[in-house]
SETORKOL-192851 format. One record per atom (N, C-alpha, C): residue number from 1; chain; z, y, x; residue in one letter. Coordinates in steps of 0.02 Angstrom, whole numbers. Layout:
# SETORKOL-192851
<atom><k>NUM</k><c>A</c><pz>Z</pz><py>Y</py><px>X</px><r>a</r></atom>
...
This chain:
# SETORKOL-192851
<atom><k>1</k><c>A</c><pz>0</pz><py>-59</py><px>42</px><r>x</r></atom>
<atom><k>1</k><c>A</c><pz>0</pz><py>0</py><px>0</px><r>x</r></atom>
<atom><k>1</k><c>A</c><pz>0</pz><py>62</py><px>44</px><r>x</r></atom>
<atom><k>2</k><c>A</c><pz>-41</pz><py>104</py><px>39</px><r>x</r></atom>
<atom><k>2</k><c>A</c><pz>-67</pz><py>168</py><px>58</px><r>x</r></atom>
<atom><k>2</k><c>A</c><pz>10</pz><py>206</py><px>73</px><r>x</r></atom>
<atom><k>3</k><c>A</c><pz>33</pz><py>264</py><px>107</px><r>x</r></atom>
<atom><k>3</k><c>A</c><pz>81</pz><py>290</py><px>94</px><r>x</r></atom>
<atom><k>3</k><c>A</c><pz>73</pz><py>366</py><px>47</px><r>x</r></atom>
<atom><k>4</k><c>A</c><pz>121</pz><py>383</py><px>10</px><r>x</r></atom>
<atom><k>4</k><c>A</c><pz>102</pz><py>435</py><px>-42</px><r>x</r></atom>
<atom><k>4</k><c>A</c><pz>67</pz><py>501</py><px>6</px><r>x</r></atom>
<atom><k>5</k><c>A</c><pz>32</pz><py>532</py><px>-54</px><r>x</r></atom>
<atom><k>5</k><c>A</c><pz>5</pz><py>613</py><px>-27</px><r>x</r></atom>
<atom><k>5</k><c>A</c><pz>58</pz><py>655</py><px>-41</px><r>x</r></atom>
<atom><k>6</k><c>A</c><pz>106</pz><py>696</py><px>22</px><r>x</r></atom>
<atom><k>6</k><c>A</c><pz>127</pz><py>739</py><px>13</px><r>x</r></atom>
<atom><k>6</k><c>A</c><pz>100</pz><py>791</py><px>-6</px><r>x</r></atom>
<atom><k>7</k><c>A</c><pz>100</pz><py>844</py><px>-71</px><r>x</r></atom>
<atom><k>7</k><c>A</c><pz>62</pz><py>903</py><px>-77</px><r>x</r></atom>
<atom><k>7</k><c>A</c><pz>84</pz><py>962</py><px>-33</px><r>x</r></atom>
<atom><k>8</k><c>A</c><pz>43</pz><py>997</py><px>-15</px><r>x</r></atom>
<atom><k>8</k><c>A</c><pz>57</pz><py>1048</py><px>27</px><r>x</r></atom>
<atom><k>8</k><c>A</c><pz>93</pz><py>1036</py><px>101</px><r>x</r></atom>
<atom><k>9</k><c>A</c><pz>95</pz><py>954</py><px>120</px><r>x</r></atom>
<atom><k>9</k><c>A</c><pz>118</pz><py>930</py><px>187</px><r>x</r></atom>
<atom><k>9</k><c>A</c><pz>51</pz><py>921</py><px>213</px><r>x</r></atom>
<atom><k>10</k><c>A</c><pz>72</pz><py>905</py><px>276</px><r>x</r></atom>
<atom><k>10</k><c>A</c><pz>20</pz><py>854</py><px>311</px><r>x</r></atom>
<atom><k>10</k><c>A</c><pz>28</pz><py>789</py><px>305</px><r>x</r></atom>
<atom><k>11</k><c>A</c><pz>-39</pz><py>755</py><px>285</px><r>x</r></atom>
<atom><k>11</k><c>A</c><pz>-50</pz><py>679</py><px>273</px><r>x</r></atom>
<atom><k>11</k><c>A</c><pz>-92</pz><py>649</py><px>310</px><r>x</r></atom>
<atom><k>12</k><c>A</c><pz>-78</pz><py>609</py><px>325</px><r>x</r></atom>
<atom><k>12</k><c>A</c><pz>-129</pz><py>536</py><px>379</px><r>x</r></atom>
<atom><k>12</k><c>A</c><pz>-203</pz><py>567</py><px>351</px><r>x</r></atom>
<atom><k>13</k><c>A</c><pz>-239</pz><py>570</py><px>398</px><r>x</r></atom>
<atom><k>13</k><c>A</c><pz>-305</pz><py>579</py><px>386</px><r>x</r></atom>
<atom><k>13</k><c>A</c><pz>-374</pz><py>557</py><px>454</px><r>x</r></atom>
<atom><k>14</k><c>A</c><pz>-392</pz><py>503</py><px>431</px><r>x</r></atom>
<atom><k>14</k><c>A</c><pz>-459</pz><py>469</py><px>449</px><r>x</r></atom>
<atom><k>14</k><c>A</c><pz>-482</pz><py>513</py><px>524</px><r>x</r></atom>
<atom><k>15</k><c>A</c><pz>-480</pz><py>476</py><px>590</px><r>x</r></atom>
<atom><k>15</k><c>A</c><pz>-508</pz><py>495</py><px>596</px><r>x</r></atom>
<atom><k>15</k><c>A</c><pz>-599</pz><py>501</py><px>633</px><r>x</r></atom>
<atom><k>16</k><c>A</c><pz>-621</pz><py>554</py><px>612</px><r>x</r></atom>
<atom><k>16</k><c>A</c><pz>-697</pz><py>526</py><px>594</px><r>x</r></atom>
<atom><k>16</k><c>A</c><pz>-723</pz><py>565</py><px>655</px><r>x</r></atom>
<atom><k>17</k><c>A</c><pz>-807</pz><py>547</py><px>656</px><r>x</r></atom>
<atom><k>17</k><c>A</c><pz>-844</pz><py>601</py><px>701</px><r>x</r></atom>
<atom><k>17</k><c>A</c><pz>-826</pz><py>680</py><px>683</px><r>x</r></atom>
<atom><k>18</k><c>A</c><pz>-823</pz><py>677</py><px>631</px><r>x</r></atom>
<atom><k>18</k><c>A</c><pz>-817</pz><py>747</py><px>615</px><r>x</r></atom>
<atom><k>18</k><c>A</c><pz>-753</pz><py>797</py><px>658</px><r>x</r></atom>
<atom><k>19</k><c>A</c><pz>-706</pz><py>746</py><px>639</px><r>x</r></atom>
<atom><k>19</k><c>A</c><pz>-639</pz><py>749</py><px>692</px><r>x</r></atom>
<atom><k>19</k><c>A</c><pz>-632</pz><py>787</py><px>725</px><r>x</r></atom>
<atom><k>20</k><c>A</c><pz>-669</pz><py>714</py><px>785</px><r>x</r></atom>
<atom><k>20</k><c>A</c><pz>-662</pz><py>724</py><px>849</px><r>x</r></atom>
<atom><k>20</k><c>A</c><pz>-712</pz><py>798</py><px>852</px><r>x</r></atom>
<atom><k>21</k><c>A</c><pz>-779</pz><py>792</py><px>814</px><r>x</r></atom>
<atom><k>21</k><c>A</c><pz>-804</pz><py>863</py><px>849</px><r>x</r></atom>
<atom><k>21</k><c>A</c><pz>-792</pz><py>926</py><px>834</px><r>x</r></atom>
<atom><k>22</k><c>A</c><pz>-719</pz><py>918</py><px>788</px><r>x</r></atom>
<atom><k>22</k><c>A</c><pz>-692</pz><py>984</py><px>764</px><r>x</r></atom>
<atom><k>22</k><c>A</c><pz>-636</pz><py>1006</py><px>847</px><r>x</r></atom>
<atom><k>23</k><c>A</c><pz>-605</pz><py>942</py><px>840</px><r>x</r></atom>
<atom><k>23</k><c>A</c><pz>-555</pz><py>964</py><px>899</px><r>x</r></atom>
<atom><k>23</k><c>A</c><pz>-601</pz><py>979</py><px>977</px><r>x</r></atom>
<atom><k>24</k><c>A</c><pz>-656</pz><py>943</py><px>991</px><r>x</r></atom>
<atom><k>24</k><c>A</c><pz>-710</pz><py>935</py><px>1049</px><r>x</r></atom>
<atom><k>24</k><c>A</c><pz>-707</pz><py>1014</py><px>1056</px><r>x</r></atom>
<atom><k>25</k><c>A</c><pz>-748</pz><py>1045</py><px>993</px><r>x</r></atom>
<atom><k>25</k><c>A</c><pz>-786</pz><py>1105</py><px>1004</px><r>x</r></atom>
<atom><k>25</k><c>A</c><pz>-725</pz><py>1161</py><px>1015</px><r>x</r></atom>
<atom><k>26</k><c>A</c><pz>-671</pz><py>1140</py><px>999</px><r>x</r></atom>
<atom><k>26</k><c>A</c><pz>-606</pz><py>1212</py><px>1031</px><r>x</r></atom>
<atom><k>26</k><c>A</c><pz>-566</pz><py>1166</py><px>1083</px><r>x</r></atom>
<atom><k>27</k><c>A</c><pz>-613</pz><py>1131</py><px>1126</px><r>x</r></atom>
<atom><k>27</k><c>A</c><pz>-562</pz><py>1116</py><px>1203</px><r>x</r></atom>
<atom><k>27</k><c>A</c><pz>-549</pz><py>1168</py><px>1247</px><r>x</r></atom>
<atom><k>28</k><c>A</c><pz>-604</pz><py>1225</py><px>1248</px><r>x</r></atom>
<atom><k>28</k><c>A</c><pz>-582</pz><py>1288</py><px>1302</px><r>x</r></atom>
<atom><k>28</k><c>A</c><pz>-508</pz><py>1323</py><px>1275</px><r>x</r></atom>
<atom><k>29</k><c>A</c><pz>-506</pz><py>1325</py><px>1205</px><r>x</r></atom>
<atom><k>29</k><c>A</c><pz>-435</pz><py>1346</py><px>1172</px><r>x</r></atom>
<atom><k>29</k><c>A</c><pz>-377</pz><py>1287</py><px>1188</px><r>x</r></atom>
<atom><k>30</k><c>A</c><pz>-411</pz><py>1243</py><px>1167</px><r>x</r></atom>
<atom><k>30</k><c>A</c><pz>-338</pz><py>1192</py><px>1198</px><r>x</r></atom>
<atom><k>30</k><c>A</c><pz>-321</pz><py>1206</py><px>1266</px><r>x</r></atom>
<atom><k>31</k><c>A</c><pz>-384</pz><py>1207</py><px>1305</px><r>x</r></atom>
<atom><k>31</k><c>A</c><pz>-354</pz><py>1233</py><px>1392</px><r>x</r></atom>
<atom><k>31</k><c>A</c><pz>-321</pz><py>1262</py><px>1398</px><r>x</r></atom>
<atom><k>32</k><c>A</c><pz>-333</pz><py>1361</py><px>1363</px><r>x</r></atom>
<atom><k>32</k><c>A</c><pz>-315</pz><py>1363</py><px>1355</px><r>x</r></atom>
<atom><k>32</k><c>A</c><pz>-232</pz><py>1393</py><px>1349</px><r>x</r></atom>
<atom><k>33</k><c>A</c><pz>-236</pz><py>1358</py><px>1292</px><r>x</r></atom>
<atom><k>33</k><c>A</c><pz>-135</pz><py>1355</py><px>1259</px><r>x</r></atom>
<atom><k>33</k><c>A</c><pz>-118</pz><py>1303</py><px>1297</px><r>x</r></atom>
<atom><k>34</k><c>A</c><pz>-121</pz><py>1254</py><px>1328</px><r>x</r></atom>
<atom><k>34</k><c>A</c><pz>-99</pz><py>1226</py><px>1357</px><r>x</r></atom>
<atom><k>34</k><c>A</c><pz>-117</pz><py>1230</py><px>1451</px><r>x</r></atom>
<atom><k>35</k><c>A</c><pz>-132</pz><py>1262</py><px>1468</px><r>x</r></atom>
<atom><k>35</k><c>A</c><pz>-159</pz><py>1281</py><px>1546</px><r>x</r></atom>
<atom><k>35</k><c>A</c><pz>-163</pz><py>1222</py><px>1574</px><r>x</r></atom>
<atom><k>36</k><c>A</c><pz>-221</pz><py>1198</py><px>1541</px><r>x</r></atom>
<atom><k>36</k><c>A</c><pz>-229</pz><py>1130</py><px>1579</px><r>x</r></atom>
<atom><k>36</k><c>A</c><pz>-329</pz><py>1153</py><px>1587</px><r>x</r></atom>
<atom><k>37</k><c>A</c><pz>-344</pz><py>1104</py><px>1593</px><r>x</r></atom>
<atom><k>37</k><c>A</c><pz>-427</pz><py>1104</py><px>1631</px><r>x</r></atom>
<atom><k>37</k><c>A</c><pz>-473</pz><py>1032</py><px>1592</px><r>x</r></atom>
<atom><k>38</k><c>A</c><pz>-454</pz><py>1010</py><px>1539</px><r>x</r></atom>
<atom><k>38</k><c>A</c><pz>-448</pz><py>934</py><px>1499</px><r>x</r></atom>
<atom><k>38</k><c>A</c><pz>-542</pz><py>947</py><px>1518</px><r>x</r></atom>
<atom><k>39</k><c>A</c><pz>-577</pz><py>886</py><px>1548</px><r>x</r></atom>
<atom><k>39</k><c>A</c><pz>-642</pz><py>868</py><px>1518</px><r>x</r></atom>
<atom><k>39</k><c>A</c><pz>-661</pz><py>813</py><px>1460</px><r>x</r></atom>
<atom><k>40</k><c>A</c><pz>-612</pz><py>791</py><px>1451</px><r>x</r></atom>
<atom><k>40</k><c>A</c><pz>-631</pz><py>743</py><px>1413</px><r>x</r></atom>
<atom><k>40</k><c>A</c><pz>-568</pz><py>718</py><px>1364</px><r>x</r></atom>
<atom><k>41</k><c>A</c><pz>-569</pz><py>716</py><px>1306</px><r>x</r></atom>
<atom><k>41</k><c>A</c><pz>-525</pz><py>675</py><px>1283</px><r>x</r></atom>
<atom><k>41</k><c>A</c><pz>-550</pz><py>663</py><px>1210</px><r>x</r></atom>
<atom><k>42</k><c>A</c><pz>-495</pz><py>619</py><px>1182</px><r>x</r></atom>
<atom><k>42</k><c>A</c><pz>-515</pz><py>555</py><px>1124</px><r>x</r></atom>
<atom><k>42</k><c>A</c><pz>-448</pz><py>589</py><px>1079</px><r>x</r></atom>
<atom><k>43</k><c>A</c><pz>-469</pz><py>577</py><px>1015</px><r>x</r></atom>
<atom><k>43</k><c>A</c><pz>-410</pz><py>607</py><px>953</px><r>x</r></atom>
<atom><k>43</k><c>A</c><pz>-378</pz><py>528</py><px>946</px><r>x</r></atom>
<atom><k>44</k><c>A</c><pz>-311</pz><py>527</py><px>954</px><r>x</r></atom>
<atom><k>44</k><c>A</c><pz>-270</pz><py>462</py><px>959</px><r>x</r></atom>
<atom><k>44</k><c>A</c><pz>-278</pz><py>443</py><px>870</px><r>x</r></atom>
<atom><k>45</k><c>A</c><pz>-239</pz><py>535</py><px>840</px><r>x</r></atom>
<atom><k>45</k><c>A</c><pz>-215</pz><py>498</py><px>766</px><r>x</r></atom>
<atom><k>45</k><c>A</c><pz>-212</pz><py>587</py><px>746</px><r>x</r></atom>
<atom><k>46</k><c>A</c><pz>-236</pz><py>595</py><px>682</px><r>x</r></atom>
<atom><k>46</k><c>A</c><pz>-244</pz><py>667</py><px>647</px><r>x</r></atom>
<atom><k>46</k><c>A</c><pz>-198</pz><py>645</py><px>575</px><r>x</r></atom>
<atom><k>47</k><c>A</c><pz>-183</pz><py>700</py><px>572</px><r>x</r></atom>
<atom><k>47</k><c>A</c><pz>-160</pz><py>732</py><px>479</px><r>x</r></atom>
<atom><k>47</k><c>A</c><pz>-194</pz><py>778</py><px>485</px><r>x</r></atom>
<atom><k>48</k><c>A</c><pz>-189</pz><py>813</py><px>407</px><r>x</r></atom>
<atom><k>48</k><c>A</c><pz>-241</pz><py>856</py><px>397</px><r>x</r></atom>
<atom><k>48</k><c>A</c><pz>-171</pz><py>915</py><px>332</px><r>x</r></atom>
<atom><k>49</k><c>A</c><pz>-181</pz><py>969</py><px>336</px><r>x</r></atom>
<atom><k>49</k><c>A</c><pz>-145</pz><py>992</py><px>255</px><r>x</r></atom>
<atom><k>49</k><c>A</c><pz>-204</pz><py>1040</py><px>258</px><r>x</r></atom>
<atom><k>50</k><c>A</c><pz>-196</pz><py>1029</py><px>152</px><r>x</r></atom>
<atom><k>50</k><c>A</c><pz>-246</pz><py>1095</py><px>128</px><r>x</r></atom>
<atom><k>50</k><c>A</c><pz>-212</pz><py>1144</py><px>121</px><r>x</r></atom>
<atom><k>51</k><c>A</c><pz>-238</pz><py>1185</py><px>119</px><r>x</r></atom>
<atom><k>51</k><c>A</c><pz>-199</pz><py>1256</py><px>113</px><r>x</r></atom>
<atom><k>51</k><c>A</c><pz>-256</pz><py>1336</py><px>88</px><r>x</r></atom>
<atom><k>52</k><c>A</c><pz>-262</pz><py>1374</py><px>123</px><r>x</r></atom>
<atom><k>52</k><c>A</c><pz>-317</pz><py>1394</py><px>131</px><r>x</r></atom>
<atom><k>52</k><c>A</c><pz>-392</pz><py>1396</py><px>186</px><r>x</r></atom>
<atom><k>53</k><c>A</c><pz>-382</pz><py>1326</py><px>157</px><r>x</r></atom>
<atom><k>53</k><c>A</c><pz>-420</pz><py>1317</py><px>231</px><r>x</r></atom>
<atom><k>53</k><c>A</c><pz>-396</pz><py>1229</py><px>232</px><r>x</r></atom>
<atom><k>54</k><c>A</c><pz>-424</pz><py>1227</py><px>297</px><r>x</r></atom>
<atom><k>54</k><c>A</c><pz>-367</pz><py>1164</py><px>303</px><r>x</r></atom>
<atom><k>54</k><c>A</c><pz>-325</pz><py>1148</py><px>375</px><r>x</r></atom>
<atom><k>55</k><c>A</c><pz>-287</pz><py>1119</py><px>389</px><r>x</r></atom>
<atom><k>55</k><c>A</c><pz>-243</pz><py>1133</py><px>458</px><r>x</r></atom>
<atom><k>55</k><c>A</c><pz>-260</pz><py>1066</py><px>480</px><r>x</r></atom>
<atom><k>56</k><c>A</c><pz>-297</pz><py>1031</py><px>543</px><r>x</r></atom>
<atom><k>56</k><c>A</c><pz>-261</pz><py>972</py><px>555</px><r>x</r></atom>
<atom><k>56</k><c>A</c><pz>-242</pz><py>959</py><px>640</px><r>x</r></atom>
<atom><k>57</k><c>A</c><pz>-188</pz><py>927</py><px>626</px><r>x</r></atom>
<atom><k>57</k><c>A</c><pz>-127</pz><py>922</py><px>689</px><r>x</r></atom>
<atom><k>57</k><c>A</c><pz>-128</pz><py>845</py><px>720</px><r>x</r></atom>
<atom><k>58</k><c>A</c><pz>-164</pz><py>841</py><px>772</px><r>x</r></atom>
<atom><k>58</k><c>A</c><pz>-167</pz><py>766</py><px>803</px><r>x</r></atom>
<atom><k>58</k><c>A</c><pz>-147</pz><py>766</py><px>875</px><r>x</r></atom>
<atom><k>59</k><c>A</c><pz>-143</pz><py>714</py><px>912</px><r>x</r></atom>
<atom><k>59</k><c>A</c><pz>-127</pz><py>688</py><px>969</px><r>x</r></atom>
<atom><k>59</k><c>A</c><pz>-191</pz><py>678</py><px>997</px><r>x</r></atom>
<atom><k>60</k><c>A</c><pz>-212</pz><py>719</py><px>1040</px><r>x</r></atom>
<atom><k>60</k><c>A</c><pz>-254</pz><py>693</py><px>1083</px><r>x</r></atom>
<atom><k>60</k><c>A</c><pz>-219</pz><py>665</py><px>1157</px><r>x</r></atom>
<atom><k>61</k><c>A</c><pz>-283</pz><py>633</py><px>1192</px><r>x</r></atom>
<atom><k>61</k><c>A</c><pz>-280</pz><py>604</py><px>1261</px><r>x</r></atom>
<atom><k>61</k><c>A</c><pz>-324</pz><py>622</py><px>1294</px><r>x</r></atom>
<atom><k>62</k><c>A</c><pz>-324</pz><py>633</py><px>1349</px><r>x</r></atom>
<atom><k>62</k><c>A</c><pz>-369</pz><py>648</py><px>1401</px><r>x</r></atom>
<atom><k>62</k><c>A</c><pz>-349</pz><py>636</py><px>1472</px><r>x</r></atom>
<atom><k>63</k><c>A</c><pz>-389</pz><py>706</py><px>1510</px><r>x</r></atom>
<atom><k>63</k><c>A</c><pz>-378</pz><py>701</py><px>1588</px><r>x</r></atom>
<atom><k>63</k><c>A</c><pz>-300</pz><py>708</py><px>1600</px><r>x</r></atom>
<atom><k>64</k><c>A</c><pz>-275</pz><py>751</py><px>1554</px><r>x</r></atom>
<atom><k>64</k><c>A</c><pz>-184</pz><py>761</py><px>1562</px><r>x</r></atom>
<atom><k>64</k><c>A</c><pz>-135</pz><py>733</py><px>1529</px><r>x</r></atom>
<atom><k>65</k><c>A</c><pz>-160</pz><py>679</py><px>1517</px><r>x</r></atom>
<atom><k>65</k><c>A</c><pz>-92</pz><py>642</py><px>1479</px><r>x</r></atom>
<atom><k>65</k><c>A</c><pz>-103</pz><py>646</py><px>1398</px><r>x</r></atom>
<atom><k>66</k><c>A</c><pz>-62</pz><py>661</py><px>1357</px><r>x</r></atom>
<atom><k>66</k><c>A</c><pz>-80</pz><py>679</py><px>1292</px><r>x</r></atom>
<atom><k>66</k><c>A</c><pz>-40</pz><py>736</py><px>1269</px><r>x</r></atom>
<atom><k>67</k><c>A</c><pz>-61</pz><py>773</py><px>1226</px><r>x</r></atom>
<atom><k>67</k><c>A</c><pz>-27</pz><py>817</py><px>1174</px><r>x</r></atom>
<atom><k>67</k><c>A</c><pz>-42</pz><py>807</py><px>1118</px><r>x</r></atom>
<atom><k>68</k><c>A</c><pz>-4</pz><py>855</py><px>1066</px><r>x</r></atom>
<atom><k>68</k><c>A</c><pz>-14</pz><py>882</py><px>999</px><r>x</r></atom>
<atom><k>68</k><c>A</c><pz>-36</pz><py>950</py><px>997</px><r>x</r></atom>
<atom><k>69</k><c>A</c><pz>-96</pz><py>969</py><px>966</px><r>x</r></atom>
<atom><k>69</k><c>A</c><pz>-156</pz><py>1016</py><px>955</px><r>x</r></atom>
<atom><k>69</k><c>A</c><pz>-149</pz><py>1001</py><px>871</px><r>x</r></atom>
<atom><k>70</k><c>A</c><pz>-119</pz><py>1084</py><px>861</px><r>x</r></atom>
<atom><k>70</k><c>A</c><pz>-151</pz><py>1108</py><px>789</px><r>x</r></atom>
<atom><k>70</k><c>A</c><pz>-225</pz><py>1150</py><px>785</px><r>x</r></atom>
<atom><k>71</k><c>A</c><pz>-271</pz><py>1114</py><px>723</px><r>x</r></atom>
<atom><k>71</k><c>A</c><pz>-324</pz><py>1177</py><px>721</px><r>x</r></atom>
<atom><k>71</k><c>A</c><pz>-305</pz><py>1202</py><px>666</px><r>x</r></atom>
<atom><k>72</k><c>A</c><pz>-351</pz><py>1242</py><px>646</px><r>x</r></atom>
<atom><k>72</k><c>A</c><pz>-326</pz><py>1295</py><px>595</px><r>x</r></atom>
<atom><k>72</k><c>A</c><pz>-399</pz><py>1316</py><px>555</px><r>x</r></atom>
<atom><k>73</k><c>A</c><pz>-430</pz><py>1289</py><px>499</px><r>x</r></atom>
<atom><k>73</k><c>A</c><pz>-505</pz><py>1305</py><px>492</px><r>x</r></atom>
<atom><k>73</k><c>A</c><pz>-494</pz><py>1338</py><px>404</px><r>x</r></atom>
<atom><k>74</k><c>A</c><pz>-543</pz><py>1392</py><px>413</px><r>x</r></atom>
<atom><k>74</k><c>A</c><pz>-553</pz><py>1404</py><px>330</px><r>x</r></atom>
<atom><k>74</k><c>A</c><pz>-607</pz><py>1385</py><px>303</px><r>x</r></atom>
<atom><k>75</k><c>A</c><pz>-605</pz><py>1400</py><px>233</px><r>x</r></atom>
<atom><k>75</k><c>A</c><pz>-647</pz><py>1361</py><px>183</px><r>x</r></atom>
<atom><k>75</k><c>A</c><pz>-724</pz><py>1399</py><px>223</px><r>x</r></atom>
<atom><k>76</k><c>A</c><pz>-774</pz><py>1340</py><px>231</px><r>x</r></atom>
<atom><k>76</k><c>A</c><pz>-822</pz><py>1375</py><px>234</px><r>x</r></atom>
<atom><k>76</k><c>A</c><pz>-836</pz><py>1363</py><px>327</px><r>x</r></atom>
<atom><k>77</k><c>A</c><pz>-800</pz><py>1367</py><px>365</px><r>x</r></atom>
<atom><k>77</k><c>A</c><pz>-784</pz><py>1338</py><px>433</px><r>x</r></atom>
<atom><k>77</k><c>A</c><pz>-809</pz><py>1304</py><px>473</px><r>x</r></atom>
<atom><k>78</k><c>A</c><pz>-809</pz><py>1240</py><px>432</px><r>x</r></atom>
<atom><k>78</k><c>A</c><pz>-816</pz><py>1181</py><px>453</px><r>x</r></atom>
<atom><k>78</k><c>A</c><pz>-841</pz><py>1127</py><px>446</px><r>x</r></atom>
């Protein structure tokens, strides 16, 4: 059994090509907020909340180990 949709939380959300090339295309911003130099990395695991817009907050991996990277996209965005 699925786990419930929190409204207005962040919930487990898929993740797809689309994803990865949402988080891909703002790696110079992840650099960065995080002062790192990343060439490469893979989205481990995303949530997503709607809002205006939508927010999603995942774990990536790469050349530095891993973090947590929020994006932040509005309607129309993405």
């Amino acid at each position: 059994m699925s786990e419930p949709i929190i409204e207005g939380g962040f919930n487990d959300t898929p993740v797809t090509p689309e994803v990865h090339a949402l988080v891909f295309s703002n790696l110079a911003a992840i650099n960065d907020k995080l002062d790192t130099n990343w060439t490469n990395l893979i989205v481990a695991s995303v949530k997503s909340q709607v809002v205006a817009g939508v927010n999603y907050r995942g774990t990536v991996k790469g050349d530095y180990g891993s973090a947590v990277v929020t994006i932040h996209t509005k309607w129309g965005s993405n």
